[in-house]
LOGUTOR-595078 format. One record per residue (C-alpha): residue in three letters; z, x, y. Coordinates in steps of 0.5 Angstrom, whole numbers, padded with zeros to 4 digits, always signed. Each point is the difference from the previous one (the first is absolute). Example, Ala and Ser with C-alpha at 12.3 -4.5 7.8 and 13.67 -1.06 7.14 Angstrom:
BEGIN
ALA+0016+0025-0009
SER-0002+0002+0007
# end
This chain:
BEGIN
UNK+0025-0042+0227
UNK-0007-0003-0002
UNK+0001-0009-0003
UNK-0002+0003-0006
UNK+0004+0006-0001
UNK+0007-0004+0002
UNK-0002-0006-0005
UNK-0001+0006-0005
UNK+0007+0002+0002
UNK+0004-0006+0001
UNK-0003-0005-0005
UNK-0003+0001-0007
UNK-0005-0006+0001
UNK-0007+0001-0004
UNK-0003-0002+0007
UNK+0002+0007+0002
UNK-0002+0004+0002
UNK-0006-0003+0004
UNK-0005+0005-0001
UNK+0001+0007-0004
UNK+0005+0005+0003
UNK-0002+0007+0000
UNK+0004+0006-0001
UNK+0004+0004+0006
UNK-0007+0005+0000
UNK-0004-0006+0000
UNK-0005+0003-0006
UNK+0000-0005-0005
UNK+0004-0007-0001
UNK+0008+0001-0003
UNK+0001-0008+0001
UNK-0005-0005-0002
UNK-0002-0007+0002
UNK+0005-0005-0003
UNK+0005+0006-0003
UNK+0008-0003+0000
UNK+0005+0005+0001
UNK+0005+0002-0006
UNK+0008-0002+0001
UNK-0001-0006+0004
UNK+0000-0002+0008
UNK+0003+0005+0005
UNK+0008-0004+0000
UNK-0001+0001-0007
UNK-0003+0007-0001
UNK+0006+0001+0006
UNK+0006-0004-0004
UNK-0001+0005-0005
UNK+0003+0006+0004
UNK+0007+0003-0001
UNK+0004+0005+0004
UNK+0005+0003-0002
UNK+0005+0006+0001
UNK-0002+0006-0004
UNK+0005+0004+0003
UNK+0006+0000-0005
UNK+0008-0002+0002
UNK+0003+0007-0002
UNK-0007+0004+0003
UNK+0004+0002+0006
UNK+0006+0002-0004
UNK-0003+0004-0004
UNK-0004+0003+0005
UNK+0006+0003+0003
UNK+0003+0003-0006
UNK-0006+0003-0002
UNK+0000+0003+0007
UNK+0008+0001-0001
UNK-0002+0004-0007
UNK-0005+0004+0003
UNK+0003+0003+0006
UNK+0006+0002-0004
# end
C-alpha cells in the first residue's frame, strides 16, 4: 500500500492523501488531494463493529421437530 493510500485509510487528516488517488481502473481521480475520509480514523472506524450470534437458541430444536413432523 502506497503512503498515500494507507494514510487515506488510516487518518482522516486534511493532509491526506497526498496526491489525488485514481479509481481501481485508474480511469479518472475517486479520491482528490486533501479529501478526508467519513467516520473517523481506522481504530474508530473498526471500534464501531459488532458480531454477534444470528443463529437463534431454540434453532436447533426446532430444526429437529420439523425434521420429526416431516418424517411422520
Amino acid at each position: 500500500m502506497t503512503t498515500s493510500t494507507g494514510g487515506y485509510r488510516d487518518g482522516p487528516t486534511p493532509s491526506w492523501p497526498a496526491k489525488s488517488l485514481p479509481s481501481p481502473d485508474g480511469t479518472a481521480d475517486m479520491i482528490h488531494r486533501g479529501e478526508i475520509r467519513d467516520g473517523g480514523d481506522y481504530q474508530t472506524r473498526m471500534s464501531r463493529i459488532a458480531v454477534w450470534n444470528i443463529v437463534m437458541d431454540e434453532h436447533n430444536y426446532l430444526v429437529r421437530r420439523w425434521n420429526d413432523f416431516m418424517s411422520a
